[in-house]
C-alpha positions as CSV (number, residue, x, y, z in Angstrom):
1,X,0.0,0.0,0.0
2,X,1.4,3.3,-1.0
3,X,1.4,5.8,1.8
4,X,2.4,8.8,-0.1
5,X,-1.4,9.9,-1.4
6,X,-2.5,9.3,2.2
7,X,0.3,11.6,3.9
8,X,-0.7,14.3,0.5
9,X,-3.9,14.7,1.6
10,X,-3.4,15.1,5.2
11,X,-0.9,18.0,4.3
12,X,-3.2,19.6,2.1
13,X,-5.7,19.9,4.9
14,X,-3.2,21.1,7.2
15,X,-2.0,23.4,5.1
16,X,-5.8,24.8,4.7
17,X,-6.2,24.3,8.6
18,X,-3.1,26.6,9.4
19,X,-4.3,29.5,6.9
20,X,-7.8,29.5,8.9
21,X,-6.5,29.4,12.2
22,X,-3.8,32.0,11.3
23,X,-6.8,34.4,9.7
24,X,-9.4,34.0,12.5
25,X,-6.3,35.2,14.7
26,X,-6.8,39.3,15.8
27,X,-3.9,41.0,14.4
28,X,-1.5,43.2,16.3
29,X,-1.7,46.0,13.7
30,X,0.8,47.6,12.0
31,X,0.4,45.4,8.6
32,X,-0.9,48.4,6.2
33,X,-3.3,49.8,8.7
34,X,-5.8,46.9,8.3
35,X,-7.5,45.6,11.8
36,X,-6.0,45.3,15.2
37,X,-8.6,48.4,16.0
38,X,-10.0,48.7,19.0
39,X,-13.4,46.5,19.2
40,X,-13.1,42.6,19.4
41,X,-12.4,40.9,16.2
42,X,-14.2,36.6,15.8
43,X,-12.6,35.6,19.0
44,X,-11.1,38.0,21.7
45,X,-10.0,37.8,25.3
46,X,-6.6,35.7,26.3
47,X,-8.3,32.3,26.8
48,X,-9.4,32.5,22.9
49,X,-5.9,33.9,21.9
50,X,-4.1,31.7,24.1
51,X,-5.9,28.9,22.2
52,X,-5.2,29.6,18.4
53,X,-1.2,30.5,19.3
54,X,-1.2,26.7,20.8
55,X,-3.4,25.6,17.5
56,X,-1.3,26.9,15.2
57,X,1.6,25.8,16.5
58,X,0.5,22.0,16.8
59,X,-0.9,22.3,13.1
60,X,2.8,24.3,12.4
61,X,4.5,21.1,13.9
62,X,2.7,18.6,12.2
63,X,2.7,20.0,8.4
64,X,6.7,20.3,8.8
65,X,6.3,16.7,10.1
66,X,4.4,16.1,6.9
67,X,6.4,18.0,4.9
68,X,9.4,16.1,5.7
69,X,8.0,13.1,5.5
70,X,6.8,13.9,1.5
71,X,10.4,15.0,1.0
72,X,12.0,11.5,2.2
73,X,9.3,9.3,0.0
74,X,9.9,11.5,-2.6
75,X,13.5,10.9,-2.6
76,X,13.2,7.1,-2.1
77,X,11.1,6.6,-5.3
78,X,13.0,8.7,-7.5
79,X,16.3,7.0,-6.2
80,X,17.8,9.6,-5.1
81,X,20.4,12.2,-5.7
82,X,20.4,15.2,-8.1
83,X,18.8,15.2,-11.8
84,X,21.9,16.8,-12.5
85,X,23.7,13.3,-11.7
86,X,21.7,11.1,-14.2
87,X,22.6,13.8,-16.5
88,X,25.2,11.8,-19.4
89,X,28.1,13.7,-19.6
90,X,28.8,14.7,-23.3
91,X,32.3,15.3,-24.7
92,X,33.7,18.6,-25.0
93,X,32.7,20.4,-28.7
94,X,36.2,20.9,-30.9
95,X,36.8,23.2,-33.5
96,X,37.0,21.0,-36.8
97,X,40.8,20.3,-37.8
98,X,41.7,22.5,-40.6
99,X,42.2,20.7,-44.4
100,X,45.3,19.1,-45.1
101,X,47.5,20.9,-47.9
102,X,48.5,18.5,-50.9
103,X,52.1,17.7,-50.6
104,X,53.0,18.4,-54.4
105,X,51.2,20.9,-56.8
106,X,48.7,19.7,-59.3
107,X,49.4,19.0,-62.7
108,X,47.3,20.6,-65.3
């Protein structure tokens, strides 16, 4: 059974997890004057806050999990190494050698 669609799909939805938790987060302002105003924002108060710093950071742990876990099957089915190493090495281009000169003049 081939693991590597499974573990995919998992870090797609990771991936689509973190950007929702990080946009439903009230930001601290400064980013081109948009929010952090004054008046609450989805989810407000430390508890709330306190809750989507720890969420993000489990769903940040676990996507680099993921991540390096795509990486290492991706490796082991292409065989590893660089593309540049299956590359065949091709011999160097020469300029082509210049005619020979006929030893003795033509006779007409």
């Amino acid at each position: 059974m081939d693991v590597f669609p499974i573990i995919l799909v998992i870090h797609l939805l990771l991936a689509v997890a973190l950007v929702g938790i990080i946009l439903l987060q009230r930001s601290e302002g400064g980013a081109l004057g948009i929010g952090g105003g004054g008046g609450g924002g989805l989810m407000s108060g430390r508890a709330a806050g306190n809750l989507l710093t720890k969420t993000t950071g489990v769903l940040a742990a676990a996507f680099f999990v993921t991540s390096l876990a795509l990486a290492i099957i991706a490796n082991n089915r292409t065989g590893g190494g660089s593309p540049f190493d299956k590359v065949k090495a091709v011999a160097p281009v020469t300029a082509p050698a210049a005619p020979a000169e006929p030893a003795a003049p033509l006779a007409r």
